[in-house]
C-alpha positions in Angstrom: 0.0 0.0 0.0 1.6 3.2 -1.1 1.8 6.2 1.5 -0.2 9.1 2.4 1.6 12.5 2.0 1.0 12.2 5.9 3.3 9.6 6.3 5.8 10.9 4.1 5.6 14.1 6.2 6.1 12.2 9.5 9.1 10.5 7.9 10.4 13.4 6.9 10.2 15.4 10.2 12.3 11.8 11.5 14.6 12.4 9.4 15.4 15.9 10.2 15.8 15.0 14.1 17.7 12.5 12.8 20.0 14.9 11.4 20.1 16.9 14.8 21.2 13.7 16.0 23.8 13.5 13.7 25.0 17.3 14.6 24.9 17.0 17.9 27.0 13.7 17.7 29.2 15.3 15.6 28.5 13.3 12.4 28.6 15.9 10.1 28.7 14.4 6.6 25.4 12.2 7.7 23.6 15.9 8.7 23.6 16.8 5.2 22.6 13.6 3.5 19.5 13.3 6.4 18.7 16.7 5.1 18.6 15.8 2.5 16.7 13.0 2.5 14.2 15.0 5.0 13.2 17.4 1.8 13.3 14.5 -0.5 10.6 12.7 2.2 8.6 16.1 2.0 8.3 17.1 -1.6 7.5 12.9 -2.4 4.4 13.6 0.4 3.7 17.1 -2.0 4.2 15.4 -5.1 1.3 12.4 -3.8 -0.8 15.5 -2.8 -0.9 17.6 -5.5 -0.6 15.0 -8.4 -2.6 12.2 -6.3 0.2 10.1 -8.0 3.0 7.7 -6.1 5.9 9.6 -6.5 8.7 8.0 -8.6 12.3 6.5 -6.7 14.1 9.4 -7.2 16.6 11.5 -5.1 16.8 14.5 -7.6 15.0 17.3 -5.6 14.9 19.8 -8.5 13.4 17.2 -10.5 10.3 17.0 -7.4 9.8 20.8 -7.1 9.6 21.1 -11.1 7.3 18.0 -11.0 5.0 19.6 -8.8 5.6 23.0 -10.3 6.7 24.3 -7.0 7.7 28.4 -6.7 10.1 28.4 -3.7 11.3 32.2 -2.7 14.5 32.4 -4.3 16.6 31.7 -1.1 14.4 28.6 -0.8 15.6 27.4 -4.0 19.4 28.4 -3.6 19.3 26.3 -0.6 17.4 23.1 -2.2 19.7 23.5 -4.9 23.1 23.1 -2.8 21.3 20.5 -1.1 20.8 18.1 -4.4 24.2 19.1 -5.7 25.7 17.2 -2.4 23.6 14.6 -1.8 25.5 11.9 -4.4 29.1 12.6 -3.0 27.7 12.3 1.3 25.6 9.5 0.1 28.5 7.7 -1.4 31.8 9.5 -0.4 34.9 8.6 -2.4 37.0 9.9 0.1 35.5 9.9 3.7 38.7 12.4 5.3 37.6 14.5 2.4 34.1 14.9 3.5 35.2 15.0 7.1 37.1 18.2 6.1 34.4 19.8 3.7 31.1 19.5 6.4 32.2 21.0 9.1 30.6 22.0 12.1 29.5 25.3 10.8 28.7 24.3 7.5 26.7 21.4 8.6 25.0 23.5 11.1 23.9 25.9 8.5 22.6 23.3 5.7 20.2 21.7 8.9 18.9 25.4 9.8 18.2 26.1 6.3 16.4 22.7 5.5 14.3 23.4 8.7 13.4 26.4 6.8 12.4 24.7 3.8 10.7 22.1 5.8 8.7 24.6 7.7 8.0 26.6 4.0 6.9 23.6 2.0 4.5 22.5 5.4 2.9 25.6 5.0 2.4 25.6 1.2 0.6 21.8 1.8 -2.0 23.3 4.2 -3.1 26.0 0.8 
């Protein structure tokens, strides 16, 4: 039985304390790819609700938000954007040192605040 956008929202919102989780135990490179799969989670629950469709097994988030024919703000965007563009290399990292280096604290940090952000936009954009 396919799932509700409800249950792809609840999954989603697991997925994002999972990536505080991972922050607060210092696990940076696995913040960004929960974030990542946190708006992945959330724009498969829009995609069911606006297109009453199962969404299709992708990770590309551009390729959700155009399938929907999302608008995000600008900033929105930026940030889903950097988002997709690292999701491949923290989901399978060539050189683990190498992401070590690359997510750090701050920058980690920063990609969960802003996918909060988007969370809390694309939650509100569901309830229209």
């Amino acid at each position: 039985m396919p799932k509700g956008f409800e249950e792809w929202l609840k999954q989603s919102d697991y997925d994002l304390k999972t990536a505080e989780a991972m922050f607060f135990s210092k696990r940076y490179v696995y913040v960004v790819f929960m974030c990542h799969l946190s708006l992945e989670k959330a724009l498969k629950g829009f995609y069911q609700k606006k297109l009453r469709a199962i969404p299709p097994k992708v990770h590309n988030l551009i390729f959700l938000i155009e399938a929907v024919g999302l608008a995000l703000p600008e900033d929105l965007y930026e940030v889903v954007f950097s988002i997709n563009r690292v999701s491949i290399p923290t989901r399978y990292p060539e050189d683990l040192k190498k992401m070590q280096k690359e997510y750090t604290k701050q920058k980690s940090g920063k990609l969960l605040m802003q996918s909060k952000e988007v969370l809390k936009w694309l939650k509100k954009e569901l309830k229209k």
